[in-house]
Structures are given as C-alpha cells and as structure tokens.
N, C-alpha and C positions, 0 to 999 in steps of 0.2 A: 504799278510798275510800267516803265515805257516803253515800247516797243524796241529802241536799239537797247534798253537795258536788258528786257526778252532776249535780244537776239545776242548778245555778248554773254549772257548765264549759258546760252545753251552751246555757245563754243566753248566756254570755258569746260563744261561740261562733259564734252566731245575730249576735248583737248586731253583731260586728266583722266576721264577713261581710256582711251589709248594708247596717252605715255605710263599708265600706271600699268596695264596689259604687257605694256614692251616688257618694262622693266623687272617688273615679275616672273619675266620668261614665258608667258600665258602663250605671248606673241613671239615666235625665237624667232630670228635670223633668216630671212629668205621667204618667212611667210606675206606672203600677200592679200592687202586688205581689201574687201569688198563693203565699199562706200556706203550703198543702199543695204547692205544687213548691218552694217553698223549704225546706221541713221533708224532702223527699225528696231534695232533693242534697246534703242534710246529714245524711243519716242519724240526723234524730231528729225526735220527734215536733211535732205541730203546737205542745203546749204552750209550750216555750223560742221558739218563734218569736215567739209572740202578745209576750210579756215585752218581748222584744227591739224589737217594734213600739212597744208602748206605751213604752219610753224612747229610742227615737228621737223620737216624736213630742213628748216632752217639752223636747227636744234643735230642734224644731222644722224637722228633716231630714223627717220625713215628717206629712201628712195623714191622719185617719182619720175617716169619712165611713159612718153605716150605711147597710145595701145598696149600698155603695160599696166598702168597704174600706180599705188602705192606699194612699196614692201620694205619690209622690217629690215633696217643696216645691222651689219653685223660692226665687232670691233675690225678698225682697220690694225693690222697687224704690226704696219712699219711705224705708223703713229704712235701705237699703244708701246712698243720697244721705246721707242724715242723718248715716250713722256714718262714711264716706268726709269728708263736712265738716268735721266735728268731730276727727277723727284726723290730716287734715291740718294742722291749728290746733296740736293740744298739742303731734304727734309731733316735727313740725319745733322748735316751741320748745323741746321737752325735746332733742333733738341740739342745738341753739346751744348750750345751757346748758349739755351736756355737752365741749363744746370744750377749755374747760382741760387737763380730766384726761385727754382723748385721747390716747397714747402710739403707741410706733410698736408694740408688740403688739398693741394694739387694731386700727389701721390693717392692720395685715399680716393677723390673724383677717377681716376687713373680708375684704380684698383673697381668701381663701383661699377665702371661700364663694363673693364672686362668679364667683369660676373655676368654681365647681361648679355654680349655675348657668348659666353660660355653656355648661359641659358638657350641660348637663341637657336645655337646646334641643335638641340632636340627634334624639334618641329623647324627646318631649319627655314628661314624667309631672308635669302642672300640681300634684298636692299634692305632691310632694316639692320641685317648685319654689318653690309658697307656705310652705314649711315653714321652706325656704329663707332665700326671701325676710323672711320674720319674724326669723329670725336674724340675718340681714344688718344690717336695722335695729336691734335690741337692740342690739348691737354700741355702735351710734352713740347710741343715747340711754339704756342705762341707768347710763351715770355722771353724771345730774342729779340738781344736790345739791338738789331741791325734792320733796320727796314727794311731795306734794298734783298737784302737773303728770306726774309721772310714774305715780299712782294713774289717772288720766285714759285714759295710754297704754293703761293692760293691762287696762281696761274699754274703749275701743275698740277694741284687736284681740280679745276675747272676745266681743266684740258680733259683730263678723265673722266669728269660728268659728263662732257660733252659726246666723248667715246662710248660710253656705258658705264650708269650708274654701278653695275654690278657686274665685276667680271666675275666674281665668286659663283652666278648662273653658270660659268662655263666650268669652273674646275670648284666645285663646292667639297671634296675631298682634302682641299689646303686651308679649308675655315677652322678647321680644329687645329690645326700647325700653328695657324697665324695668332691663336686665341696660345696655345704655348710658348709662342716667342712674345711675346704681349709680356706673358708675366716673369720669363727670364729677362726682359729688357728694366720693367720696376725694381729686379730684385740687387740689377747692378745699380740704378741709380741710387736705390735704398743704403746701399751696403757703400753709397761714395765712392764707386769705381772713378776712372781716371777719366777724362770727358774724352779721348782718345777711345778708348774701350767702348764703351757710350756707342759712339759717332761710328764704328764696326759694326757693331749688332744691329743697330737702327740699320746701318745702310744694306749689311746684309739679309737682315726682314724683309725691307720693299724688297729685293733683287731676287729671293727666294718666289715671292709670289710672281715677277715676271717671269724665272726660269718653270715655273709649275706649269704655267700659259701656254709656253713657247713649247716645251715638251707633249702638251696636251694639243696642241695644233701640229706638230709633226706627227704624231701618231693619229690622228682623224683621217 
C-alpha cells in the first residue's frame, strides 16, 4: 500500500466515522468536536481528521469557527421549510404522474419496505429508517414520464441530505405516523383512487412531517 493511499484510507476513515456519529445523533447539534481525541480513538494522527472536518463542513454537517473549532450543524430551520414546501409540491405530482405505469411489482417492493420500516420502530435507527423511507417513495414516483418534475425530486431530497440525513433524530414520535400514511397512501393507489386523491395524500404526508418539526421546534 502507498503511502497517499495510507493517507486517504485513514481520511476516509475519519471521515465516515464522524459523519456516521452525526447522523445517528451519537453527535447532536451544538456538540463540539475535539480533534485529538478523535484522532486517538482512531488510531491515527490529527492530520486525516482535520481533512475529514473540512469535507464535512463542506457537506454543511458541521461548523468551523477559529478559537472555536468544529461543531455539529443543526437543521437550518428556514431551509428545511423551504425544501419540505417545495418537495411536497413536485414529489406528490411526480407519484400522480406515475400512476399508469404502477404495477403490482412496484406495489408489492412498496409494500416490502414499509414492512421494514415498520420493523425498524422497534429498536428504532432514524437513518436507516430515512433511508428507508426515501426508498419507499422512489418506488412511487420514479415512473414519471416528465423529467423536468422528476429532476425537481432528486434536487429536493439532496437538499435534505445535505440538511440532515434524519430529521426523524429530532421528532422520532412521527416514524410510526409516517409508516401509517405509507400504507393508506398503497391502499388508494391499490383500490385506483383518482390520481387527484393520490397527489393529496402524497402531498399531505410530506407536509405532516414538516408541521411535526415545526411544532417540535416551537415548543423546545
């Protein structure tokens, strides 16, 4: 092994430990990283750390602040409104749109994940549940024969990676809800609801989990 190759395993390293930290909530919001005990429960130097900081921050998971340091971003509020608005707008219209080509494979993949989140509440692990969750919907709207509405979607759910993998960290009380509108939403498509009907539930699903948020951040 070569030596820049050494030195890029062990940022990589750095790297996917501390965004996997964030994202699990190990690491909340406000907490502040300390460089050198990070670089020592990793058995490498401070170098591959600092790297790893500077492309989180770029990633906009953390802060960096001199005489301050690094610290864990939280969700920006006006952002996350924004992109929740807008997500619920195209997402829902690109599932209407995809109605036709809906199949009973598609439906039954549908049906397979929300079992797994359903599971997933137990022992509950919000990013694998949003990971989930993103799937679940892909499902439902990437047979939209419009590009342009569906270019829309995957610039609003990267907007919200970019925000936080898992906002279900902050209101993990709405994973169970979302796992029930999940399968009233299959049961309209199943039963050939009108794509109008459809394209309400959908949009009213995402806007439920922004008003949980927005409620949950008024009352903190």
């Amino acid at each position: 092994m070569s030596v820049e190759t050494g030195a890029t395993s062990k940022s990589e390293l750095a790297y996917n430990s501390i965004r996997n930290r964030i994202l699990s909530g190990e690491y909340a919001p406000g907490h502040r990283l300390v460089l050198s005990r990070i670089a020592e429960d990793l058995a490498v130097s401070v170098v591959p750390v600092r790297e790893a900081i500077r492309r989180l921050e770029a990633e906009k998971l953390l802060t960096f602040e001199r005489n301050v340091g690094a610290t864990v971003a939280g969700i920006d509020p006006t952002e996350y409104l924004y992109t929740m608005q807008t997500l619920s707008i195209v997402e829902s219209a690109a599932t209407a749109l995809s109605l036709p080509a809906l199949g009973a494979v598609d439906l039954a993949e549908a049906q397979r994940i929300n079992a797994a989140m359903k599971d997933c509440l137990a022992q509950f692990d919000p990013v694998r549940f949003t990971s989930l969750n993103h799937d679940f919907h892909e499902v439902l709207y990437r047979s939209c024969p419009n590009p342009h509405l569906l270019d829309l979607v995957h610039r609003g759910w990267n907007r919200l990676n970019a925000l936080r993998t898992s906002t279900f960290n902050f209101i993990p009380g709405r994973a169970a809800q979302s796992v029930a509108e999940h399968e009233e939403l299959l049961r309209l498509i199943e039963s050939r609801a009108a794509p109008d009907v459809v394209e309400a539930a959908a949009r009213a699903h995402r806007s439920a989990t922004l008003d949980a948020y927005l409620s949950q951040q008024k009352s903190a």
